[in-house]
C-alpha positions as semicolon CSV with decimal commas, in nm:
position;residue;x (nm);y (nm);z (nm)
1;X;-4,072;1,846;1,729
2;X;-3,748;1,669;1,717
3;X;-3,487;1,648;2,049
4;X;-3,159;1,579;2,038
5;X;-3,016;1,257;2,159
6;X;-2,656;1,381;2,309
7;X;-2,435;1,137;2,354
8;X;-2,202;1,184;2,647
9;X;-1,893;1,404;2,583
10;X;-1,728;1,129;2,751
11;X;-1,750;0,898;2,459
12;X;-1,464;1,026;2,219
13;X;-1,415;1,014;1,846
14;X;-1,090;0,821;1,740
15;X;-0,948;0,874;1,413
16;X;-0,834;0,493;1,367
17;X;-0,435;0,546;1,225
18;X;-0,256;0,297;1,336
19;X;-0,502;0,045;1,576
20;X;-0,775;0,080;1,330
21;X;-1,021;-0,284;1,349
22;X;-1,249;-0,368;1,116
23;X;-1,441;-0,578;1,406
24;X;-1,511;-0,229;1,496
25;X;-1,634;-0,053;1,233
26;X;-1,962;0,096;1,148
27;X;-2,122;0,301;0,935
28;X;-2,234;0,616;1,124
29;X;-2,561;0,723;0,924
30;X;-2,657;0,350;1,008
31;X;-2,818;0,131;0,783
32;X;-3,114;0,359;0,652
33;X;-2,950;0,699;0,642
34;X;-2,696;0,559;0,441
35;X;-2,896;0,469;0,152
36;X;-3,000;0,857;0,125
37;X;-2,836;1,034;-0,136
38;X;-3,055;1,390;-0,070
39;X;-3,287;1,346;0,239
40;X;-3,512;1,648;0,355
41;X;-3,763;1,761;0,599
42;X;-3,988;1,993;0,436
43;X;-3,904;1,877;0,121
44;X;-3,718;1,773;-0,194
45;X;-3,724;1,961;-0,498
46;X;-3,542;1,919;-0,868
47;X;-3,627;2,199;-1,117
48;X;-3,390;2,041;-1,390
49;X;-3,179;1,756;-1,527
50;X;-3,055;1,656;-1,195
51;X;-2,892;1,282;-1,109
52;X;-2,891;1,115;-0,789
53;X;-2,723;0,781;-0,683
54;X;-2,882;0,687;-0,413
55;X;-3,273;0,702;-0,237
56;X;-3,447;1,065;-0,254
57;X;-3,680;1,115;0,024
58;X;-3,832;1,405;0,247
59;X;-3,997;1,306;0,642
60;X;-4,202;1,427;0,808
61;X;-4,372;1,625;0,477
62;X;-4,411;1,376;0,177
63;X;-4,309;1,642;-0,091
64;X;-4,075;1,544;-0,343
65;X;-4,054;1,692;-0,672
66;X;-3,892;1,681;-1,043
67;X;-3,883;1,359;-1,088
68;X;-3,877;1,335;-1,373
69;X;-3,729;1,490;-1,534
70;X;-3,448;1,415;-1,290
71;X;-3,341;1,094;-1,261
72;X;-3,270;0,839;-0,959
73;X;-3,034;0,562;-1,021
74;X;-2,909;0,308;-0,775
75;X;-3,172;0,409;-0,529
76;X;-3,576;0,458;-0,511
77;X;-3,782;0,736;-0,440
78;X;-3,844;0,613;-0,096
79;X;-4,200;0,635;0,111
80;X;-4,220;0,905;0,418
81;X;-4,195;0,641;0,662
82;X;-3,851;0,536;0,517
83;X;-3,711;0,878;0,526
84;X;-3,833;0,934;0,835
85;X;-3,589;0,641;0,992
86;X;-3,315;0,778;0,795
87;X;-3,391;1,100;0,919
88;X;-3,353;0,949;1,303
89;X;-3,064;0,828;1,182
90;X;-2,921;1,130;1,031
91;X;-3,036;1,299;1,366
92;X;-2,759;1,076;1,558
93;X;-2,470;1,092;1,339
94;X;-2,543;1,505;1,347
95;X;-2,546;1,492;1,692
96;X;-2,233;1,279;1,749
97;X;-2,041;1,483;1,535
98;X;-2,174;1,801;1,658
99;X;-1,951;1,759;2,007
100;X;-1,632;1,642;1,849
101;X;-1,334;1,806;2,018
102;X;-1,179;1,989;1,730
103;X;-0,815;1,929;1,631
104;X;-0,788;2,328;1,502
105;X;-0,992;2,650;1,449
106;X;-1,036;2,740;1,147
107;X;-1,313;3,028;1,270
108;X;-1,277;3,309;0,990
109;X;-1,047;3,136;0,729
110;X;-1,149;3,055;0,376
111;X;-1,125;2,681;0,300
112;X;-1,028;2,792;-0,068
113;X;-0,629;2,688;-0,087
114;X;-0,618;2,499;0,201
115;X;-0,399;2,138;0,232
116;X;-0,603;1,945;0,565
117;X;-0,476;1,628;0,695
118;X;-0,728;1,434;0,878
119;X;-0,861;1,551;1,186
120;X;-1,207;1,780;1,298
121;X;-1,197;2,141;1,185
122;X;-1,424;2,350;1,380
123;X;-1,567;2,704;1,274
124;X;-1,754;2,877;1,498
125;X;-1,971;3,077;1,281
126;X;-2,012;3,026;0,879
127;X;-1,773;2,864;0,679
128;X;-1,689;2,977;0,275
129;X;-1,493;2,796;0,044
130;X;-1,330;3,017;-0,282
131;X;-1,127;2,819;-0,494
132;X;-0,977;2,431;-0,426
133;X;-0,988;2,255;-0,055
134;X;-0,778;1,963;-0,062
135;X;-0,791;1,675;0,170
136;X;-0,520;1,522;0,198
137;X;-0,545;1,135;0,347
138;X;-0,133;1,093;0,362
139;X;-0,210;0,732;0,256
140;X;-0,338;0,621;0,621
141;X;-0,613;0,373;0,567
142;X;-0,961;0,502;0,670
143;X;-0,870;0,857;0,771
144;X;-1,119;1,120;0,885
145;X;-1,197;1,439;0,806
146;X;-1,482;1,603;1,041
147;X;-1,589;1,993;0,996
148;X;-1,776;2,103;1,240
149;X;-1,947;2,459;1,120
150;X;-2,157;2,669;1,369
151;X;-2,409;2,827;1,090
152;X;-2,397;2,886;0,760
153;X;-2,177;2,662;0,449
154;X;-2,107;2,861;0,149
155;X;-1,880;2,779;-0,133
156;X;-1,871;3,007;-0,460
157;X;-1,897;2,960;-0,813
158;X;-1,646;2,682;-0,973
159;X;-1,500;2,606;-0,655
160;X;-1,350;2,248;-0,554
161;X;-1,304;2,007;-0,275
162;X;-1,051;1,710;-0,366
163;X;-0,891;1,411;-0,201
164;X;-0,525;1,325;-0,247
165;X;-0,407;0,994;-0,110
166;X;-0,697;0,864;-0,008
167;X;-0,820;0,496;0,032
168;X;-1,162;0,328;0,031
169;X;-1,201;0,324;0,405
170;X;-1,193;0,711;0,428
171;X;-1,481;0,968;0,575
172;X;-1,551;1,316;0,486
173;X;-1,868;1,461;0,701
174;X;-1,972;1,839;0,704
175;X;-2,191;1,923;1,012
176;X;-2,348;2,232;0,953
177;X;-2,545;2,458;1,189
178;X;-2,790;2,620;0,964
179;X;-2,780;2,598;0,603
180;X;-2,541;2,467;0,339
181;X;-2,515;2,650;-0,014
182;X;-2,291;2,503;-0,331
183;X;-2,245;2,753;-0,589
184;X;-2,247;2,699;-0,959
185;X;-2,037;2,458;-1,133
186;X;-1,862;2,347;-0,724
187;X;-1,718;2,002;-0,704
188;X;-1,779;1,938;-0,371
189;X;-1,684;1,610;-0,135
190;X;-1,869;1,430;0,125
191;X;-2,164;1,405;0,357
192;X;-2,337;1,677;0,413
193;X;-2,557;1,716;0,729
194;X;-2,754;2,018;0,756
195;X;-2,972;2,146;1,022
196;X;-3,227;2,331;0,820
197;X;-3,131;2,344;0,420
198;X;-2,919;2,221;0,157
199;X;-2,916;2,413;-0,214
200;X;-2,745;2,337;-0,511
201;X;-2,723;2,603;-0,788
202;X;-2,718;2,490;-1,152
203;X;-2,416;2,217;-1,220
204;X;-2,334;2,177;-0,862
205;X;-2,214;1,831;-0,795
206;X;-2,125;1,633;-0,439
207;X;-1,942;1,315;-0,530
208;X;-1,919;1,034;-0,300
209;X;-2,140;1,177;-0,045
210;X;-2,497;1,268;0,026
211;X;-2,753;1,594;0,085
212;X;-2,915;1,530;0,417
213;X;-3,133;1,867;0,538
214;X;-3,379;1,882;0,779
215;X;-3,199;1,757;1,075
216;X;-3,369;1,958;1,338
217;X;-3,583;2,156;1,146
218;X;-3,845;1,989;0,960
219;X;-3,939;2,258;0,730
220;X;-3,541;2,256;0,581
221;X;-3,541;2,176;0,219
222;X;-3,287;2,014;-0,024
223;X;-3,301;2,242;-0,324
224;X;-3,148;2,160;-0,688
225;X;-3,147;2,337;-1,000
226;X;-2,992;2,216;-1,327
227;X;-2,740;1,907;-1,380
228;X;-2,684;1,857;-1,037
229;X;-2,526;1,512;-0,970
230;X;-2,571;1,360;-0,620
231;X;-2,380;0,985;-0,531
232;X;-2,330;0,823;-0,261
233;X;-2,192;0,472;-0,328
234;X;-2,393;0,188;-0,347
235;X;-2,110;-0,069;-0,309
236;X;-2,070;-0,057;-0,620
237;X;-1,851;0,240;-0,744
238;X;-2,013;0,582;-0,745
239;X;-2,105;0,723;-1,105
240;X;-1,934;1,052;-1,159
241;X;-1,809;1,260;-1,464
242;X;-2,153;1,348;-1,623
243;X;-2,016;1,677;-1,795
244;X;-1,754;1,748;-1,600
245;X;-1,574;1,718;-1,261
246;X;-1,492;1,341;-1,142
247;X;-1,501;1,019;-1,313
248;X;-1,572;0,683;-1,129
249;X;-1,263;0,479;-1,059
250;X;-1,236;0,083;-1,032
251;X;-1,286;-0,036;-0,704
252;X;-1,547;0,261;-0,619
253;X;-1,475;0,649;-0,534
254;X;-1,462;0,940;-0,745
255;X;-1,121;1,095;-0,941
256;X;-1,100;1,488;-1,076
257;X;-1,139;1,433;-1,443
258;X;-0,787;1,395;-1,611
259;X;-0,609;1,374;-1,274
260;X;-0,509;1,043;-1,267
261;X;-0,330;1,081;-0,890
262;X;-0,624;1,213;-0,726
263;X;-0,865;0,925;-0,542
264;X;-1,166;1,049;-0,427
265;X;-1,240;0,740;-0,216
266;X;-1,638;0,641;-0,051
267;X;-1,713;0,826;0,271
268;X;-1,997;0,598;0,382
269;X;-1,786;0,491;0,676
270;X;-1,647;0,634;0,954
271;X;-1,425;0,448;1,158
272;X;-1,477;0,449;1,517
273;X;-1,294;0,262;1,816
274;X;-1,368;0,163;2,140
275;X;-1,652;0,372;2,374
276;X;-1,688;0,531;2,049
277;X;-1,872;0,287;1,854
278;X;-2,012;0,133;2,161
279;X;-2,178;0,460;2,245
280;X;-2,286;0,534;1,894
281;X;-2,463;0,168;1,897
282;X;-2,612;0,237;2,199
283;X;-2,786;0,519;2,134
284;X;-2,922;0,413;1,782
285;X;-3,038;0,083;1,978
286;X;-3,257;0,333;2,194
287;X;-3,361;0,578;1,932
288;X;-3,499;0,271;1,738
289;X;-3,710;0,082;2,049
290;X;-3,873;0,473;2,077
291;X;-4,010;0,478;1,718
C-alpha cells in the first residue's frame, strides 16, 4: 500500500514571473516520471491504433497491452521496476501539487469557454470541460497553470484545451482526485495525474503532456481506445497532427492545426523558486534512499 509523502504546507509554490532562475529549475515528475507518456498501476491497455511519445509502463502489476498494434515512438515499453520509480515519482509531484493554495474557485463552473491566466484553479468536487478552455500564458516566460480537482475529470465529445502566448518554459498539470475521462475526438493539454484512472475514448488526444494513473491506487488503469495520440516531449519537439488537432512546431510544443498564433509549448517543467524546489528535492532525495 502506498503513503503519501506530504510535504510541509510551509513550502510554497511560486509561479516564477518576473525572478524566475534557471539555477533553480527542475522538472517536477523528476527524472523517471518524466519519461512516462501513459503510466498505470493496474494496468495499461490499447484496444486500437493508438500512438504514444514517450515510455508506456504499469507498476506494481506488469500488464500492458495492444502493443501492437499501437505504436510507441520516442520511448520503450519499460520493465515494472522502471515504472515503479516513475510511479514514486509521480506519487511526489501529486502530492506537492495536491496542497497548492489556489489562486480561485472554480467549484461548479464548466471549463468550456473559459480564458485562465496562470495561476492554481481549485475545484472541490468534479471538474467538466464542454467546448474550448484556453490558457492563456500572456507571454510571461515559464508560466503555470495548476488545477487542482477533488474527484472526478470529465470533458465531452470534441472538446478543446489550447494555449495562447505561451513559451517553451511553460507547465500545465491536472491533479485529479479520482478518475480522469477525455471524450471522443477532445484535444486536451498537459499532465495528467490521476489517483485511480485515466480513459481515453476513440480519437482522444493529450498533446504535450502525459497519462499518469495509479497514483494511490494501484489497481487504476490507463485505458485507450482508437487513434489516441499521447506525447510528451522528448527534447526533441513533440509529434502531433496525426488526423487532426495539433501539429508539431519548430523548437518543440504543439499548435491547433491551421492556427498559426496558437503555441502549445512543453509542460515537462515546472518552475519552482526558493523553499519550493528545495523542499521538492528533499523529499525525492528521501523517497529514493527508501526504495
Amino acid at each position: 500500500m502506498k503513503t503519501r509523502n506530504l510535504i510541509p504546507s510551509t513550502i510554497a509554490l511560486a509561479l516564477a514571473i518576473g525572478c524566475y532562475s534557471t539555477a533553480w529549475a527542475s522538472p517536477l515528475l523528476g527524472d523517471t516520471g518524466e519519461t512516462f507518456a501513459v503510466l498505470g498501476g493496474g494496468a495499461v491497455t490499447s484496444s486500437g491504433a493508438t500512438t504514444i511519445q514517450g515510455n508506456v509502463g504499469s507498476a506494481p502489476t506488469n500488464a500492458v497491452s495492444g502493443f501492437l498494434p499501437g505504436i510507441i515512438s520516442g520511448g520503450a515499453l519499460t520493465s515494472v521496476t522502471v515504472a515503479q520509480q516513475a510511479q514514486g515519482d509521480a506519487l511526489i509531484a501529486y502530492n506537492f501539487l495536491a496542497i497548492q493554495t489556489p489562486t480561485q474557485i472554480l467549484t461548479g463552473m464548466d471549463l468550456g469557454g473559459m480564458i485562465l491566466t496562470p495561476g492554481i484553479y481549485k475545484f472541490a468536487a468534479s471538474a467538466q470541460l464542454t467546448g474550448t478552455l484556453t490558457l492563456d500564458s500572456q507571454g510571461v516566460s515559464n508560466s503555470v497553470f495548476i488545477f487542482e480537482v477533488g474527484s472526478a475529470l470529465a470533458t465531452a465529445p470534441s472538446s478543446m484545451v489550447s494555449m495562447i502566448n505561451g513559451g517553451p518554459g511553460d507547465g500545465v498539470f491536472w491533479q485529479v482526485g479520482s478518475s480522469a475521462m477525455l471524450g471522443s475526438n477532445s484535444l486536451f493539454l498537459g499532465n495528467i495525474l490521476a489517483n485511480t484512472s485515466i480513459t481515453l475514448d476513440p480519437f482522444a488526444q493529450i498533446a504535450c503532456g502525459r497519462a499518469l494513473a495509479g497514483i494511490n491506487v494501484t489497481s487504476g488503469a490507463v485505458t485507450m481506445a482508437n487513434t489516441n495520440h499521447v506525447a510528451n516531449n522528448d527534447g526533441s519537439g513533440c509529434i502531433g497532427g496525426l488526423g487532426g488537432g495539433y501539429e508539431s512546431v519548430a523548437g518543440g510544443g504543439f499548435r491547433l492545426l491551421g492556427a498559426g498564433i496558437v503555441n502549445v509549448p512543453e509542460p515537462g517543467s515546472l518552475a519552482l523558486l526558493g523553499l519550493g524546489l528545495a523542499g521538492l528535492g528533499l523529499v525525492r532525495r528521501r523517497h529514493n534512499r527508501a526504495l
